[in-house]
Structure formats: C-alpha cells, structure tokens
Z-matrix of the N, CA and C atoms (Angstrom, degrees):
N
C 1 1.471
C 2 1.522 1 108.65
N 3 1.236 2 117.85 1 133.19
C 4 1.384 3 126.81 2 178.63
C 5 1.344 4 129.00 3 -89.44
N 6 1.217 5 146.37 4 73.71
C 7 1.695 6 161.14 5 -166.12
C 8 1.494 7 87.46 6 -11.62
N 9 1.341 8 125.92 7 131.10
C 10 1.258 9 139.23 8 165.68
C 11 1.945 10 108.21 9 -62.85
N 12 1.051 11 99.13 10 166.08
C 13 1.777 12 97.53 11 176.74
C 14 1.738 13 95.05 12 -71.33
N 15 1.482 14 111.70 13 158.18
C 16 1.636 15 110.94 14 166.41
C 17 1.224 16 104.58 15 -117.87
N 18 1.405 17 117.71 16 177.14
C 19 1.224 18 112.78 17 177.77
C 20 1.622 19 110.29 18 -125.68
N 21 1.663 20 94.98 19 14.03
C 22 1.897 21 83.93 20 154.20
C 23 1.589 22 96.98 21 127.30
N 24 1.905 23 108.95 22 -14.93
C 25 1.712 24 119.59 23 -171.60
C 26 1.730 25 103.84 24 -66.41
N 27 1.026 26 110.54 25 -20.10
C 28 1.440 27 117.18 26 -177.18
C 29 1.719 28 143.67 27 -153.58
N 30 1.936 29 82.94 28 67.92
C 31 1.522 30 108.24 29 -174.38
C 32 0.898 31 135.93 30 -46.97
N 33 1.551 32 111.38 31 -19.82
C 34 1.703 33 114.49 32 -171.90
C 35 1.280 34 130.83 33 -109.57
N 36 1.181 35 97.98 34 20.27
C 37 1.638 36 124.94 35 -176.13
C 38 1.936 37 94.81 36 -59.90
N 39 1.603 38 114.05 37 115.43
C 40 1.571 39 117.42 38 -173.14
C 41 1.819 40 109.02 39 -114.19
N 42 1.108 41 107.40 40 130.49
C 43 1.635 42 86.41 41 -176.89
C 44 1.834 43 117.98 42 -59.92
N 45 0.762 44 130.72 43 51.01
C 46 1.179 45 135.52 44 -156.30
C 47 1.924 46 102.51 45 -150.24
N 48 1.434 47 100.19 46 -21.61
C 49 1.657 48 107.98 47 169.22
C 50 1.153 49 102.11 48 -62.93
N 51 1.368 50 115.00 49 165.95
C 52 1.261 51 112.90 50 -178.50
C 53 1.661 52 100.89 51 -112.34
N 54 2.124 53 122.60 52 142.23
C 55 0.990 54 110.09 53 -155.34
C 56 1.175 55 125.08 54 -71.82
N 57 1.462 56 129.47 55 -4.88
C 58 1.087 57 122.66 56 161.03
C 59 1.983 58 132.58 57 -46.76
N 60 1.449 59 86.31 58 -44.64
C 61 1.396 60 109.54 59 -167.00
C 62 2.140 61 100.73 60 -73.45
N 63 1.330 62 88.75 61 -53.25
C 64 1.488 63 91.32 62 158.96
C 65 1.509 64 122.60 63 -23.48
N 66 1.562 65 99.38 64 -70.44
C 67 1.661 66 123.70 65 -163.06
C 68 1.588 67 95.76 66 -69.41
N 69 1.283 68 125.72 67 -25.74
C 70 1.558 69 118.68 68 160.26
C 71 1.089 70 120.67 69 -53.09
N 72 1.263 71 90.74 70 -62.85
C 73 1.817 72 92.03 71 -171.50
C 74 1.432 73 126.61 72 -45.45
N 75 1.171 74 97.60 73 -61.53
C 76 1.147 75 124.56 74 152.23
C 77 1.416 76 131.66 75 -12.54
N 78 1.117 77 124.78 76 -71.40
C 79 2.177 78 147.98 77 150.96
C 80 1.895 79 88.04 78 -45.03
N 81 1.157 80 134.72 79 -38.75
C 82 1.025 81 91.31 80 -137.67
C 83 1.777 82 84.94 81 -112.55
N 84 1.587 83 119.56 82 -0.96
C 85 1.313 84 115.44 83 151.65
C 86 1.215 85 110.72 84 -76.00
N 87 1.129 86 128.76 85 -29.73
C 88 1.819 87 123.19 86 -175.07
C 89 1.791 88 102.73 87 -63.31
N 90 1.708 89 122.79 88 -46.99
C 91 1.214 90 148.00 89 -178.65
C 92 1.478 91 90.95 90 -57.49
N 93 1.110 92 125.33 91 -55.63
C 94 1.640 93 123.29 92 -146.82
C 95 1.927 94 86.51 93 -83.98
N 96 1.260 95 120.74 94 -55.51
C 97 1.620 96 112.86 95 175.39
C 98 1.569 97 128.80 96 -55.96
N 99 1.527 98 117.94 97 -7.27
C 100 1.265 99 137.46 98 -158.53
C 101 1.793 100 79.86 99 -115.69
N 102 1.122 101 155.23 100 -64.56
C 103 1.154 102 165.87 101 -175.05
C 104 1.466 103 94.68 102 -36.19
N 105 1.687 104 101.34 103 -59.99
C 106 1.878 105 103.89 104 -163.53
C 107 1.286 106 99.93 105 -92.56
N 108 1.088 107 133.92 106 3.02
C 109 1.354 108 125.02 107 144.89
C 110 1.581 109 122.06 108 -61.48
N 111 1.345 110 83.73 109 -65.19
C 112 1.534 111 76.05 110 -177.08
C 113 2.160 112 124.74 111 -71.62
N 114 1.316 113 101.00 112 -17.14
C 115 1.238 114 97.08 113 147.87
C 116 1.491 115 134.81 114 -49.81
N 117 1.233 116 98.62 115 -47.97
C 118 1.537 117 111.36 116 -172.98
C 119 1.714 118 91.59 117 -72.67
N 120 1.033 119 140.70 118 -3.24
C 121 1.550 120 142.86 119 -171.63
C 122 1.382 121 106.82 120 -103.93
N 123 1.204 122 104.45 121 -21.68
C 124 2.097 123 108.22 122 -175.58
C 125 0.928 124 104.88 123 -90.40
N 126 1.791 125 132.83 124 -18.45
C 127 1.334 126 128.28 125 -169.01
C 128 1.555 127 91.90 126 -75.17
C-alpha cells in the first residue's frame, strides 16, 4: 500500500516508525480531513 499524499496533519511520521503505527496515523489524518470537510459542508 502506498501512503496517500498528506496535507501536513502528520509531520512526524520517521522511517523508523513502525508500519503499522505509520498506517494509523495516517487513516486517521485522512479521517480527521474528511471530518472537516464535511463539517465545513453542514455549515
């Protein structure tokens, strides 16, 4: 699986994480930008 582009929610991602922890972070900046999207959509 190929790390999606970020947009900056999760800078400190080191190759030295381990990939699980990565692939968290990761879901849960994609989750957290998909959230304020759609927030920004209810207003």
């Amino acid at each position: 699986m190929t790390p999606a582009p970020q947009s900056g929610a999760a800078p400190a991602l080191r190759p030295d994480d381990h990939p699980a922890t990565t692939a968290y972070i990761g879901l849960g900046a994609n989750l957290g930008d998909a959230a304020a999207a759609l927030g920004a959509a209810a207003r």
